[in-house]
C-alpha positions in Angstrom: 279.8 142.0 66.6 276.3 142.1 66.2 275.3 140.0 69.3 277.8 142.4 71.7 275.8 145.3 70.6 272.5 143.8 71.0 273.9 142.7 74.8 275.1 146.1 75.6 271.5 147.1 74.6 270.5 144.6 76.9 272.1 145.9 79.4 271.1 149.9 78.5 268.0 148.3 79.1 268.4 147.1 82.3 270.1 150.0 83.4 267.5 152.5 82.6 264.8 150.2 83.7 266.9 149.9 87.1 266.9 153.5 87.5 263.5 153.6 87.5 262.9 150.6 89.8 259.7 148.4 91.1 257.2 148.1 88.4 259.5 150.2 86.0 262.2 147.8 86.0 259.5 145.3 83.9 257.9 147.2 81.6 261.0 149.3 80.1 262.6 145.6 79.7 259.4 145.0 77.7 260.1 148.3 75.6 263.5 146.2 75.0 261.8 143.0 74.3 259.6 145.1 71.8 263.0 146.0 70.0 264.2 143.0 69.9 261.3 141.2 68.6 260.7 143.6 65.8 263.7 145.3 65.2 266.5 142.8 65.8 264.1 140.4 64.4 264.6 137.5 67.5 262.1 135.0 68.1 260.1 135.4 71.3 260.8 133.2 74.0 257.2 132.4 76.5 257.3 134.6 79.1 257.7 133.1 82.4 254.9 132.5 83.9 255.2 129.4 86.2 257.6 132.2 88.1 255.2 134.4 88.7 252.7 132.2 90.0 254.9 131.2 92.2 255.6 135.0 93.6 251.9 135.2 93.4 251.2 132.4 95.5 253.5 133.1 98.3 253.0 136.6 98.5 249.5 136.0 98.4 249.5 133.6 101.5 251.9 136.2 103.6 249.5 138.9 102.8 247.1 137.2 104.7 249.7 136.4 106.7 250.4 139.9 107.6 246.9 141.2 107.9 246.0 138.7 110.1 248.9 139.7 112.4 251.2 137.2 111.8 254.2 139.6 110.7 253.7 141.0 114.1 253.9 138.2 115.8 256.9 137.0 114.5 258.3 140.5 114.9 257.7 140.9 118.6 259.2 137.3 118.8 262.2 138.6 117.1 262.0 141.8 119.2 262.3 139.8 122.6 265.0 137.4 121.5 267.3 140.7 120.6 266.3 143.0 123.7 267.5 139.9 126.2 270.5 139.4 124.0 271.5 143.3 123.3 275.5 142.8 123.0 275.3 140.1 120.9 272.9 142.4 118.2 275.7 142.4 115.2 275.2 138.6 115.4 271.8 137.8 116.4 269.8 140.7 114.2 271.3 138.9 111.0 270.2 135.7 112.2 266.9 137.0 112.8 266.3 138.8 109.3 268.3 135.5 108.0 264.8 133.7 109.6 262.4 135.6 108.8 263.2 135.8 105.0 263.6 131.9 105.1 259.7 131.3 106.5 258.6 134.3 104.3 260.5 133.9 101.1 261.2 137.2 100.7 263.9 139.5 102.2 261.0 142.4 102.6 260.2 141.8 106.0 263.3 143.5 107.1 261.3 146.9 107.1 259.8 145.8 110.3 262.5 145.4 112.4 265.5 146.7 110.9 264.5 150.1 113.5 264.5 147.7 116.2 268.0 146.5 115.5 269.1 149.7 115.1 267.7 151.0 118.5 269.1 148.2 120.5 272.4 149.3 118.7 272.0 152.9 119.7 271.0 152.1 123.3 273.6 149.8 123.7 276.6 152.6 122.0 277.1 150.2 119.7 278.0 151.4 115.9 274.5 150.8 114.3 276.2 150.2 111.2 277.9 147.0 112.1 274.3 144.5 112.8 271.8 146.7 110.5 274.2 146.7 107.4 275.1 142.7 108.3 271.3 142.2 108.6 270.3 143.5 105.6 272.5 141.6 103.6 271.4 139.2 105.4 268.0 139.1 104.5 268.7 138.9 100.9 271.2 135.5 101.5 268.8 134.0 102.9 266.4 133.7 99.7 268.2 131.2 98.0 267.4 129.1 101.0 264.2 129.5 101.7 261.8 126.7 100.5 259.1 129.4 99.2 261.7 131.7 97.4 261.0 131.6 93.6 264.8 131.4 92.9 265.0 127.8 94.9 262.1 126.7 93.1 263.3 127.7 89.8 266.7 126.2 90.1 264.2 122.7 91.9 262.0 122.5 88.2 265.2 123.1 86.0 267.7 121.0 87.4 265.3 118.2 89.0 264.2 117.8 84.8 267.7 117.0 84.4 268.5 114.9 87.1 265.7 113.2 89.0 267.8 112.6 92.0 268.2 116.1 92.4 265.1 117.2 95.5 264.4 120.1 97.2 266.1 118.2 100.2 269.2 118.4 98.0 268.6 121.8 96.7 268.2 123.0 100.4 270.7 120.6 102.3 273.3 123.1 100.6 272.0 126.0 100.4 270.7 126.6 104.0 273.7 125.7 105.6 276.1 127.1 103.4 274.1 130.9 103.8 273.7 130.4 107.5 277.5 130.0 107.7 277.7 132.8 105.6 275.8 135.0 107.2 277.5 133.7 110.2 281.0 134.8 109.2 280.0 138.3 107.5 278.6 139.0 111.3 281.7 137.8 112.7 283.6 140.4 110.6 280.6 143.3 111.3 281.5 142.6 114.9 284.7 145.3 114.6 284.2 147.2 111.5 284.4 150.9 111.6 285.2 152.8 114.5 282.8 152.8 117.9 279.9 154.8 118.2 281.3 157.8 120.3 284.5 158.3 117.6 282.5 158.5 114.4 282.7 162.0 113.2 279.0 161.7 111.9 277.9 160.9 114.4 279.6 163.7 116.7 278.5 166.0 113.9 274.5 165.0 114.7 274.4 165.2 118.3 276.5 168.6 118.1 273.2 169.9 116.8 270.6 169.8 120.0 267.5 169.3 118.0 268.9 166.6 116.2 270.4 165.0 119.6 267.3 165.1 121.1 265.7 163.4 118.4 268.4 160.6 118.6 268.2 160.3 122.3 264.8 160.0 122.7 263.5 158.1 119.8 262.5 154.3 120.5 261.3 151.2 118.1 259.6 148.9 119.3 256.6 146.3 118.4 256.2 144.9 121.9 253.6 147.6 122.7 250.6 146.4 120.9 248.4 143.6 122.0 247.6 141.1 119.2 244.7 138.8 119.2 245.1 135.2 118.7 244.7 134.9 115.4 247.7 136.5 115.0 249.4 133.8 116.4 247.5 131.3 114.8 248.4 132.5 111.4 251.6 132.1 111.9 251.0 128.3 113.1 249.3 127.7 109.7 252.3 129.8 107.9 254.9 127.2 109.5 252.2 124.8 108.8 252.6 125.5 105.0 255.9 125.3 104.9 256.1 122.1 106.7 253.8 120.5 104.2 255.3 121.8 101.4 258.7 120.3 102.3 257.6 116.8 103.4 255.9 116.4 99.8 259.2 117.5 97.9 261.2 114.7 100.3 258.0 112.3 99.8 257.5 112.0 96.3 254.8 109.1 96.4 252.8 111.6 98.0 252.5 113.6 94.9 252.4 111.0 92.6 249.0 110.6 91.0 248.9 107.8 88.2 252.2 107.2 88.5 252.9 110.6 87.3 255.0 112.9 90.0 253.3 116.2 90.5 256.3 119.5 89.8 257.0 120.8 92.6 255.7 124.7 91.7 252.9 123.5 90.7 252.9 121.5 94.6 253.7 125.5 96.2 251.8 127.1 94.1 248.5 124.6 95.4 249.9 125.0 99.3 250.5 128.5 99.2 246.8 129.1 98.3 245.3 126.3 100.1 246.7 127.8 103.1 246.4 131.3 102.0 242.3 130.0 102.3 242.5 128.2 105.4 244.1 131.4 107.3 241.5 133.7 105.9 239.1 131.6 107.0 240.3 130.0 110.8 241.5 133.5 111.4 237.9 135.6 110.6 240.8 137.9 108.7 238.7 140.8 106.3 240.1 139.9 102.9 240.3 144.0 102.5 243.1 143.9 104.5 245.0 141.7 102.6 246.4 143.8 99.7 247.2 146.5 101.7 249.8 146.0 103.1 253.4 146.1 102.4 254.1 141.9 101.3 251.4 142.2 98.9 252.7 145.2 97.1 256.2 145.0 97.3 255.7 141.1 95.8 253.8 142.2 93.3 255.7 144.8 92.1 258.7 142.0 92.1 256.4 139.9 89.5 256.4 142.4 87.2 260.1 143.9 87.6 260.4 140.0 86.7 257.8 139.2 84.1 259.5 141.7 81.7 263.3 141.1 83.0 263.1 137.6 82.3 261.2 137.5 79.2 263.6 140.3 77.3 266.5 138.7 78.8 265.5 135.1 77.7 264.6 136.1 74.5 267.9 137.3 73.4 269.9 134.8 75.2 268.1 131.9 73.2 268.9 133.8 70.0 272.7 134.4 70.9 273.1 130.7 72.7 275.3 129.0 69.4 278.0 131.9 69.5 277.9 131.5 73.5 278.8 128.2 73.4 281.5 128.2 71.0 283.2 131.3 72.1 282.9 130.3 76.2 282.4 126.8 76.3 286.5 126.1 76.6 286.9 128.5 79.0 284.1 127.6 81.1 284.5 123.9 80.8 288.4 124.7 82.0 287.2 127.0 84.9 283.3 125.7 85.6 283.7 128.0 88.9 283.5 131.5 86.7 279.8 131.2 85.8 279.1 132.5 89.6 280.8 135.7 88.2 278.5 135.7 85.2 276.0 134.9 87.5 277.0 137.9 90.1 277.4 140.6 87.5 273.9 140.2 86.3 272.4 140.3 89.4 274.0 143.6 90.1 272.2 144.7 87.3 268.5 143.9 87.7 268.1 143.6 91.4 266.1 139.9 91.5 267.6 135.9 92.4 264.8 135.3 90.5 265.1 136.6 87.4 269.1 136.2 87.4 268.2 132.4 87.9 266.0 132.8 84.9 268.2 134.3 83.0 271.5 132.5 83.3 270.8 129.3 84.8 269.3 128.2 81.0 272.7 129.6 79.5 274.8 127.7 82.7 273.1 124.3 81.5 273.6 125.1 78.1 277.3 125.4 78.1 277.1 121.6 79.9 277.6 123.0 83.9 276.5 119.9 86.0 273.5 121.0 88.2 276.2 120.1 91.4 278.2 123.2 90.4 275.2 125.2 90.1 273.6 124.3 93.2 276.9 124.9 94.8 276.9 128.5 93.7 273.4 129.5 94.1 274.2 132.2 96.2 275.9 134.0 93.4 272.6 134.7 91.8 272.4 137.8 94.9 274.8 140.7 94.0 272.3 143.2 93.8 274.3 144.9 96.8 276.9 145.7 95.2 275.4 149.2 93.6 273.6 150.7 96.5 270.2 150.9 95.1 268.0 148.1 96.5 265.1 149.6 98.5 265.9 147.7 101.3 269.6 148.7 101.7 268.6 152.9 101.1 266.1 151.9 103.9 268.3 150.9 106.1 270.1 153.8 106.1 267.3 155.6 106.3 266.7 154.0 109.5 270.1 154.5 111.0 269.4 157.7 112.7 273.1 158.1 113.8 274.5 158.0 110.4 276.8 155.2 110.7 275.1 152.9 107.7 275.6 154.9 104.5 276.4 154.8 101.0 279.5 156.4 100.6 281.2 158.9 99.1 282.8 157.4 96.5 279.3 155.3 95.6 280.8 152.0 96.0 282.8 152.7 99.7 278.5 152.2 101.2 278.4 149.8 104.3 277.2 147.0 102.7 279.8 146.2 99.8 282.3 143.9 102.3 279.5 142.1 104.2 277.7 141.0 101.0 281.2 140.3 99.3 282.0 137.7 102.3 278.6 136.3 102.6 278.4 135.7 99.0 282.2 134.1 98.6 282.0 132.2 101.8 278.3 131.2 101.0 279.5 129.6 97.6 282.8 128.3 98.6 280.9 126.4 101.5 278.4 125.7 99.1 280.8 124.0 96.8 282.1 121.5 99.8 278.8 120.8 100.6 277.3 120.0 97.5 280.3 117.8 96.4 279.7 115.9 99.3 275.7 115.5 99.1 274.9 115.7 95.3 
C-alpha cells in the first residue's frame, strides 16, 4: 500500500512538473527526489549522467550546426523537394520532418518548416491539418531511429551489456524501418481525414472576417529567399560526415577496440559529436557566439535537465519498489511480454521525453526478465507524449496553422494529433515486432 502511494506521488510529481514544462519539468522532480530520499527514506540511485552527455554532445555539434547555416541548408533542401511535389505534402512533409529528426536527433527542427508545410497546404486548398499534424508526429517517431537520439543510445549501452550481439546495426535495422513504415501509414490515413479546406466551418468562420482573410491570403513561408554562404553547406557535409562515422564504428567494433577492450558506444558519440562539433567550428570560420543562441542549443539543453531530475527521481524509486514489482507483475508479464509497451506508453504521456521513459522503464522491463528482442521491437512505445496535447512542438503547430484546421479540441483529447500518433506508434511496434523476430 505503501509503494502505490509513493507512485501516485511519483506521478503528482510528474504532473506538476509537466505543467510547468522545459527546465521545470527537472527540477520539481528533484523536489520529489528530495522527498523521497529524506522522507520516504529510499536510497539514491546515481543520476544519469552518461545521458546527458550524450544530449550535450549532439546538441552541441547541431548548434554549430545551426549557426553555421546548416539548418538552413537542409531547410531550403526540404523546401524545394515539397514546393515541386505540392499534392503529395500530407505524405512528403512527414517524410521530411521524419529526416531531419533522424540526422539531427532531435524532433526540434520541426519549428523551421512546419510553416512551410503548412503554406504549401494552404496554397494548394488542402486541409492544413492533414500533413502538419502527420508531420509533427512525425518528427517525434523518428527519434527512436536516429543514430544520435539519446533514447537509441540508451537502449544500445543497456541491452548491448546484456547481449553482445546486440549492435547499433541491430538496434537500427528495426527501428528505422519499422518508424518509416509507420510514419508511412499514419500519412496514408492523414491523406482523407477531416473534411476539405473550403467546408471547414473554422475555417469559413476566419475568412468571414476581412482582416483576418487578408492575413491568410497573403501570408507566405518560405527559406528559399536568403542566400547562404558555403559554409553552410559544408556544415552540413561534416554533420552527415559525423553520423557516417559514428555508425561505421558501432558496425566495426575492431575499430574501437583498444587493448582488446571495446570502447561503449556513448562514450564513441559522445567523442564524435564533439570532435566534429570542433572541426565545423573551425573549417567553417563559424563565431562560437553564435552557437548557443539559437534554438537547438536551448531547447536541448533545457531537455537535459527536464531529464536529469526525471530520470533520477524516477530511478530512485523504481529500484526501491523493484522486489514487489516483480512478484506482483512478473506472471502477468511473462504470460503477455507485449503489455510492457503500455507501461512504457503511459509513462511517456506523462513526462514528455524517449529518453527519460527509456531510463525509466527499460531497467524495470529487464528486470522482470523481457528479452532485449521484445524491447527493441517496441521501442517506439517509449513516444506517447502526444497523447495529452502539451508538447511544445504540437501547440506550435497549431499555432502555425493559420486556418485553424490543426487544433486541440474541444473535448482535450479530440486534438488532431491523437489518431496519427496512435497508428504510427501501433503500426511502428507491431512492424517492429516482425522485424526484430526476424533480425535479432
Amino acid at each position: 500500500m505503501l509503494l502505490i502511494a509513493q507512485f501516485l506521488f511519483l506521478l503528482l510529481m510528474l504532473y506538476i512538473g509537466s505543467r510547468k514544462g522545459g527546465v521545470g519539468l527537472g527540477v520539481i522532480s528533484g523536489i520529489g527526489l528530495l522527498i523521497e530520499v529524506f522522507i520516504f527514506r529510499m536510497t539514491p540511485t546515481s543520476p544519469p549522467v552518461t545521458v546527458m552527455l550524450i544530449i550535450l554532445a549532439v546538441v552541441t555539434c547541431a548548434s554549430i550546426l545551426e549557426a553555421a547555416g546548416g539548418l538552413k541548408f537542409m531547410l531550403q533542401i526540404a523546401e524545394r523537394v515539397l514546393r515541386r511535389n505540392p499534392k503529395h505534402i500530407t505524405l512528403l512533409g512527414p517524410l521530411v520532418t521524419y529526416a531531419m529528426t533522424f540526422m539531427l536527433g532531435t524532433g526540434h527542427s520541426v519549428y523551421s518548416v512546419m510553416p512551410i508545410i503548412g503554406d504549401i497546404a494552404l496554397k494548394n486548398k488542402i486541409r492544413p491539418e492533414r500533413p502538419m499534424a502527420a508531420a509533427s508526429v512525425a518528427s517525434q517517431l523518428a527519434i527512436t531511429a536516429s543514430p544520435l537520439s539519446a533514447a537509441v543510445v540508451y537502449y544500445l549501452t543497456q541491452l548491448g551489456g546484456i547481449d553482445s550481439s546486440i549492435t547499433l546495426a541491430s538496434i537500427l535495422g528495426v527501428s528505422i524501418p519499422a518508424t518509416l513504415l509507420g510514419t508511412i501509414i499514419l500519412s496514408l490515413y492523414s491523406m482523407r481525414r477531416g473534411v476539405e479546406l473550403e467546408d471547414d466551418p473554422e475555417f469559413q468562420r476566419r475568412m468571414a472576417d476581412p482582416i483576418t482573410r487578408k492575413q491568410i491570403e497573403e501570408t507566405t513561408a518560405t527559406s528559399l529567399d536568403e542566400i547562404l554562404p558555403a559554409s553552410a553547406r559544408h556544415s552540413v557535409y561534416l554533420f552527415m560526415a559525423a553520423i557516417a562515422t559514428i555508425v561505421l564504428v558501432a558496425m566495426m567494433p575492431e575499430l574501437r577496440t583498444i587493448a582488446g577492450k571495446a570502447i561503449k558506444m556513448d562514450a564513441i558519440i559522445q567523442m564524435m559529436m564533439l570532435a566534429f562539433g570542433g572541426l565545423m567550428l573551425l573549417l567553417t570560420n563559424t563565431p562560437v557566439k553564435k552557437v548557443p543562441e539559437g534554438v537547438v542549443f536551448k531547447s536541448g539543453l533545457v531537455a537535459a535537465i527536464a531529464i536529469f531530475g526525471i530520470a533520477w527521481m524516477s530511478d530512485t524509486y523504481f529500484q526501491h519498489a523493484m522486489p514487489v514489482f516483480q512478484s506482483s507483475i512478473k506472471d502477468m508479464v511473462n504470460q503477455h511480454p507485449w503489455t510492457i509497451a503500455f507501461a512504457m506508453f503511459t509513462v511517456s504521456v506523462v513526462i514528455n521525453s524517449q529518453a527519460a521513459t527509456a531510463r525509466m522503464m527499460l531497467p524495470v522491463a529487464l528486470g522482470l526478465g523481457l528479452s532485449p528482442q521484445l524491447l527493441i521491437a517496441i521501442m517506439p512505445s517509449v513516444y506517447g507524449y502526444f497523447f495529452i496535447p502539451n508538447y511544445p512542438s504540437d501547440i506550435a503547430t497549431c499555432n502555425f496553422d493559420s486556418t485553424g484546421t490543426t487544433k486541440i479540441g474541444k473535448y482535450y483529447f479530440n486534438h488532431s494529433f491523437m489518431m496519427p500518433g496512435l497508428i504510427g506508434v501501433i503500426s511502428a511496434c507491431c512492424i517492429g515486432y516482425v522485424l526484430a523476430s526476424i533480425i535479432i
